[in-house]
matplotlib code that plots the C-alpha trace (Angstrom):
import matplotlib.pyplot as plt

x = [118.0, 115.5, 113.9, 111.2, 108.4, 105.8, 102.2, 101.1, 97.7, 95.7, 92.3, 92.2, 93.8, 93.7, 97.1, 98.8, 98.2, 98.1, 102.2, 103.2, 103.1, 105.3, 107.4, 109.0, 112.0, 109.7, 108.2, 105.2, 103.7, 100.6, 100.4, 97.3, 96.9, 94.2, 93.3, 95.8, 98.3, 102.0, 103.8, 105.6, 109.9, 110.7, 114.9, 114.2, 111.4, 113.2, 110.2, 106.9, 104.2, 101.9, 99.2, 100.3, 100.7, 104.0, 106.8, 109.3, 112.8, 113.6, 111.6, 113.0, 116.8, 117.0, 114.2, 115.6, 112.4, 108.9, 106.7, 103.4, 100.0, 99.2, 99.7, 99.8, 102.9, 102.4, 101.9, 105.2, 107.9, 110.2, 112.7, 113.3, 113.4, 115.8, 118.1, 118.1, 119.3, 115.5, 113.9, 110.2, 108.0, 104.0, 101.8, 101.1, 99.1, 97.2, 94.4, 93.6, 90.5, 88.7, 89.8, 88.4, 85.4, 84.4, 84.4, 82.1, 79.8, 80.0, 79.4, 76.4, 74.9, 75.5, 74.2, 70.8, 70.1, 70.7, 71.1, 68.3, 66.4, 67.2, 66.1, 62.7, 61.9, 63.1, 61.3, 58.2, 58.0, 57.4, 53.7, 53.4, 53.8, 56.7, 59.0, 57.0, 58.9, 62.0, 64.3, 68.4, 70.8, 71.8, 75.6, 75.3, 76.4, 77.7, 81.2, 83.6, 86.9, 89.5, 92.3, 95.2, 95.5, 98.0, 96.9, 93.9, 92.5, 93.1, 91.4, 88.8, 89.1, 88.8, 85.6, 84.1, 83.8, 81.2, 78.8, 79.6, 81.0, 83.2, 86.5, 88.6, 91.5, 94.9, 98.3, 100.4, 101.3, 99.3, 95.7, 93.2, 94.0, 92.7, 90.1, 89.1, 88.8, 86.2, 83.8, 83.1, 82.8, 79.5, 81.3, 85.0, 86.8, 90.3, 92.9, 96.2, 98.2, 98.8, 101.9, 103.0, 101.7, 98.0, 97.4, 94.9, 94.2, 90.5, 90.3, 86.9, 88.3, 88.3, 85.1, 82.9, 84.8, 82.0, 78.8, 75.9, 74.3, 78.2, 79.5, 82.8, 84.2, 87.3, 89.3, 92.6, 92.8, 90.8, 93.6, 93.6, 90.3, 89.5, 87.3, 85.8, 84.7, 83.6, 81.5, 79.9, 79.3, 77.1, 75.7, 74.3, 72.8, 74.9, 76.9, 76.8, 80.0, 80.5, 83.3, 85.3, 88.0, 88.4, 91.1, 91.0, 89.8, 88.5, 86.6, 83.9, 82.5, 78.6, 77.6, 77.6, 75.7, 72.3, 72.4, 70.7, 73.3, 76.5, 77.2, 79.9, 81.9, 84.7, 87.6, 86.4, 89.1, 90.9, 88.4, 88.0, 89.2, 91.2, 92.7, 94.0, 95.0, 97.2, 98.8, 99.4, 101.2, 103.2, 104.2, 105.4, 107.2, 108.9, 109.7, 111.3, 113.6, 114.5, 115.0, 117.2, 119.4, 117.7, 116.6, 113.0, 110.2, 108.3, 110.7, 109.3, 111.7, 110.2, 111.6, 108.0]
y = [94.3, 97.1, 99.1, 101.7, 101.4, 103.7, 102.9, 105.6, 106.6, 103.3, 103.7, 100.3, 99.8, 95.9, 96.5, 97.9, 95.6, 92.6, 93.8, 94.1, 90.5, 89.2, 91.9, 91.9, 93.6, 96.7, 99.7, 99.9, 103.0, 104.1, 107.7, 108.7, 111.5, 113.5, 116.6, 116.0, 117.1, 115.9, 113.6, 114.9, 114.3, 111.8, 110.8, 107.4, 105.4, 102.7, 101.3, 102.9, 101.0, 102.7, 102.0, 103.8, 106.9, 109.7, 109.2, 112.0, 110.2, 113.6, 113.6, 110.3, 110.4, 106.7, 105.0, 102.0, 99.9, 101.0, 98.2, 98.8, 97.6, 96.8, 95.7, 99.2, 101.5, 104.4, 107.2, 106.1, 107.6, 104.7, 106.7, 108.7, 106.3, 103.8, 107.3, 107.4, 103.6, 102.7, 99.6, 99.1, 96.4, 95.2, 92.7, 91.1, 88.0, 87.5, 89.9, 89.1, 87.1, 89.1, 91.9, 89.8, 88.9, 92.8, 93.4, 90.5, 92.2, 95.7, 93.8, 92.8, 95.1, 97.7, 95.1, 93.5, 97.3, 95.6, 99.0, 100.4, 98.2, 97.7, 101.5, 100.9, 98.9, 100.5, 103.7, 101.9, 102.1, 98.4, 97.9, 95.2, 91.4, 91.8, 94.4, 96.3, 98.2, 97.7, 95.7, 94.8, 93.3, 89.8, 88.9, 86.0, 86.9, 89.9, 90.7, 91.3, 93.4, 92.8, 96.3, 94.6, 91.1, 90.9, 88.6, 90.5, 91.1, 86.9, 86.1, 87.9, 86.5, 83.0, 83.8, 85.0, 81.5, 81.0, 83.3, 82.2, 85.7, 86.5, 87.9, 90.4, 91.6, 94.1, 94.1, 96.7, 96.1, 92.6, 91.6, 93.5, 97.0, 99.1, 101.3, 97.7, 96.6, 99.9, 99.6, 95.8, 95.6, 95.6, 95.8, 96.9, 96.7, 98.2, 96.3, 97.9, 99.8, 102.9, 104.3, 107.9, 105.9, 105.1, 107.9, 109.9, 106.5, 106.5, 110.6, 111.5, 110.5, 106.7, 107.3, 108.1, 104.9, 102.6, 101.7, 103.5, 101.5, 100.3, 99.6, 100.4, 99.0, 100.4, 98.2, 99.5, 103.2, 106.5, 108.3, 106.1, 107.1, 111.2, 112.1, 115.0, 113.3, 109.9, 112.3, 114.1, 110.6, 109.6, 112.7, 112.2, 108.7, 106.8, 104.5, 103.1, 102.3, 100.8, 102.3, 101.6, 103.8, 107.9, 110.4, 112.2, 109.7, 109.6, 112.8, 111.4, 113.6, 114.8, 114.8, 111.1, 110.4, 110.6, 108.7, 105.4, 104.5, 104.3, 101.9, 103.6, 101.8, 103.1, 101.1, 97.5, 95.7, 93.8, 94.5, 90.8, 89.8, 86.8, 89.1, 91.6, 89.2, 87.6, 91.3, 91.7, 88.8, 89.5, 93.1, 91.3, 88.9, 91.5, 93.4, 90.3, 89.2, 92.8, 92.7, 89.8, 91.2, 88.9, 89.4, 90.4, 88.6, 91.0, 93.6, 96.6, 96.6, 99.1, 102.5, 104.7]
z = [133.8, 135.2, 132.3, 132.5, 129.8, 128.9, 127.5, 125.3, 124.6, 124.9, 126.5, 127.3, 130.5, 130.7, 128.5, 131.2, 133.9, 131.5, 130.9, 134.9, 135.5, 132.6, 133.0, 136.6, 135.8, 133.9, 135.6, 133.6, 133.0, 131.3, 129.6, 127.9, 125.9, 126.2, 123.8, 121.7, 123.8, 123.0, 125.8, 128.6, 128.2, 130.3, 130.1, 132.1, 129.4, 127.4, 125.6, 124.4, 124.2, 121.5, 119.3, 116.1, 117.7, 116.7, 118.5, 118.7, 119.6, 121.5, 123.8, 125.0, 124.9, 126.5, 124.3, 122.7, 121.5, 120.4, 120.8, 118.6, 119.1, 116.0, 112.5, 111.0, 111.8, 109.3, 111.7, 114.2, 112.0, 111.8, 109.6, 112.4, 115.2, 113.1, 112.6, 116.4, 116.9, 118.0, 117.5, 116.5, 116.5, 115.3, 116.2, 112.6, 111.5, 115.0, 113.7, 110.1, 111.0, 113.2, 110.3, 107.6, 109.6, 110.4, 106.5, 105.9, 109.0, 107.3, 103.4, 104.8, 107.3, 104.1, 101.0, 103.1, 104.8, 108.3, 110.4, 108.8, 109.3, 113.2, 113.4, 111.4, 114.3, 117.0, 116.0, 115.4, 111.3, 110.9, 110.9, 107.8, 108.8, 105.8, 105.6, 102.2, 99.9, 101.8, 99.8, 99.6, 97.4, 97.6, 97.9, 95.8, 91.9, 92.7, 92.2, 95.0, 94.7, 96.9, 97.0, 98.8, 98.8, 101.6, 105.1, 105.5, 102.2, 101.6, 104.9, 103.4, 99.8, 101.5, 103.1, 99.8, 98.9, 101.2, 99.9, 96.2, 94.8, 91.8, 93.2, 91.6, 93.3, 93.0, 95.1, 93.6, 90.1, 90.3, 89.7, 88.0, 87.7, 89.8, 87.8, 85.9, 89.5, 90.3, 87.7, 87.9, 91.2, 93.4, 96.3, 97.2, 100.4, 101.2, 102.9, 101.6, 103.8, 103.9, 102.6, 100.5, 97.6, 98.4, 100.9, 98.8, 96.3, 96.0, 95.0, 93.7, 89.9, 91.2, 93.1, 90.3, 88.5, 91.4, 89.7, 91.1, 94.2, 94.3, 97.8, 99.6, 102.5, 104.1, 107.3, 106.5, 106.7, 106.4, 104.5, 101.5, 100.5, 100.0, 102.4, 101.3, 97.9, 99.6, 101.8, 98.8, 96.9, 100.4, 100.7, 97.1, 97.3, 94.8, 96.5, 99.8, 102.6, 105.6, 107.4, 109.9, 109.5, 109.0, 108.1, 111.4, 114.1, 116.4, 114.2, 111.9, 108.9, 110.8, 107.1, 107.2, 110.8, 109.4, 105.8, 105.4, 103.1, 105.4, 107.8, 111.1, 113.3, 115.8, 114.2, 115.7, 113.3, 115.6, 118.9, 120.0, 123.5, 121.4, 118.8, 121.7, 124.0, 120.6, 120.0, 124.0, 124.5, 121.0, 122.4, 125.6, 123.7, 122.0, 125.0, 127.2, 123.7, 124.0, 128.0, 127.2, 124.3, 122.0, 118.3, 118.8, 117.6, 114.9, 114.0, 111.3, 108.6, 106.5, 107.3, 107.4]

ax = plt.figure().add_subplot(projection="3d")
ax.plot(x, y, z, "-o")
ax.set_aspect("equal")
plt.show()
């Protein structure tokens, strides 16, 4: 069976040539989009490759299969797609460690100062054999909650033992409630997804809830957290956050670029050559069981 599919919007272009050999029967395409811009119609594409990115069914009457790179599926429109008789599938559980293992990097990069103090020395500030006047918060003792205790947010709980934290943690209706959560913890990282009912979940009530010299980590997604009133809680010195995540990427608040208190990084969650190479051969797997007519390997369910 000869099949056309499209990669959409992927800057990485090992993807694409990583999908031509297992797929001999495919015409691989890659499509970025640049600017914004929406995808040209094309009647011939069966499967989209895409990494979270809208797809409008329309504009691809023969599409059958959207095969996403990546966990996370909020922004596809799977309502619409399943309306159309489309299939869509993720890549989960071949990324919750390097996940897990970026939020203990940002916990403590952001807790021991470790960005600041890479630019003390690289502008030439460090002139004491110690580093004077310059001190950070130790992780052990503190209190560590966990918002979303799925794969990711237990990879990360599991890795807490190390370091000989309390955990608190919430999943839904479970756990410590969330504003209990918020003003025990010294630090708090996000690994729920996102969905109509935490888009907007840490607004600047629940924000003020984080003790001052608090710490908030966010993996998951930029939307669950207000951006506006994270930004003003930076802005004014009270808490600290290592992000790698933002309501409008790749756009990132230029409030935030010169605060000593935020730690920035260009959504690096799953960016190991194992993790992608795990969700590349997952999306090819996917593809062939649908190449073949058989029931495909990590099919959504959810209808977002």
């Amino acid at each position: 069976m000869a099949f056309i599919a499209l990669i959409v919007g992927m800057g990485d272009s090992s993807l694409e040539g990583s999908c031509h050999s297992p797929l001999p029967g495919a015409g691989v395409r890659g499509a970025p989009r640049r600017g914004g811009r929406a995808l040209e119609p094309r009647d011939d594409v069966e499967v989209l490759i895409v990494a979270n990115e809208p797809v409008t069914p329309e504009q691809f009457p023969s599409l059958r299969l959207v095969a996403n790179f990546g966990v996370g599926y909020d922004r596809l429109g799977v309502g619409a797609l399943r309306e159309c008789g489309v299939a869509v599938t993720n890549t989960p559980g071949v990324l919750d460690a390097a996940t897990a293992d970026l939020t203990w990097a940002l916990i403590l990069a952001v807790r021991r100062r470790v960005v600041e103090g890479d630019r003390r020395v690289r502008a030439g500030e460090w002139r004491a054999s110690w580093a004077e006047g310059f001190l950070a918060e130790e992780l052990t003792g503190s209190t560590l909650g966990i918002v979303g205790l799925g794969r990711i947010g237990s990879a990360v709980a599991r890795r807490a033992e190390a370091f000989d934290v309390r955990v608190l943690s919430t999943r839904r209706h479970e756990g410590t409630p969330l504003d209990e959560l918020l003003a025990q913890s010294d630090i708090v990282t996000i690994h729920t997804p996102l969905a109509p009912e935490t888009h907007g979940l840490f607004d600047a009530r629940r924000l003020t809830l984080l003790n001052d010299g608090a710490c908030l980590i966010n993996t998951a997604r930029g939307e669950i957290v207000e951006e506006d009133a994270l930004v003003r809680e930076l802005v004014s010195g009270r808490i600290r956050a290592g992000l790698d995540v933002f309501a409008h990427e790749p756009r990132v608040p230029e409030e935030l670029f010169q605060l000593p208190n935020v730690v920035l990084t260009p959504h690096l969650g799953s960016a190991t050559r194992q993790t992608r190479e795990a969700m590349t051969r997952i999306v090819v797997d996917n593809i062939l069981a649908f190449e073949r007519g058989d029931p495909l390997v990590t099919p959504v369910k959810a209808g977002v």
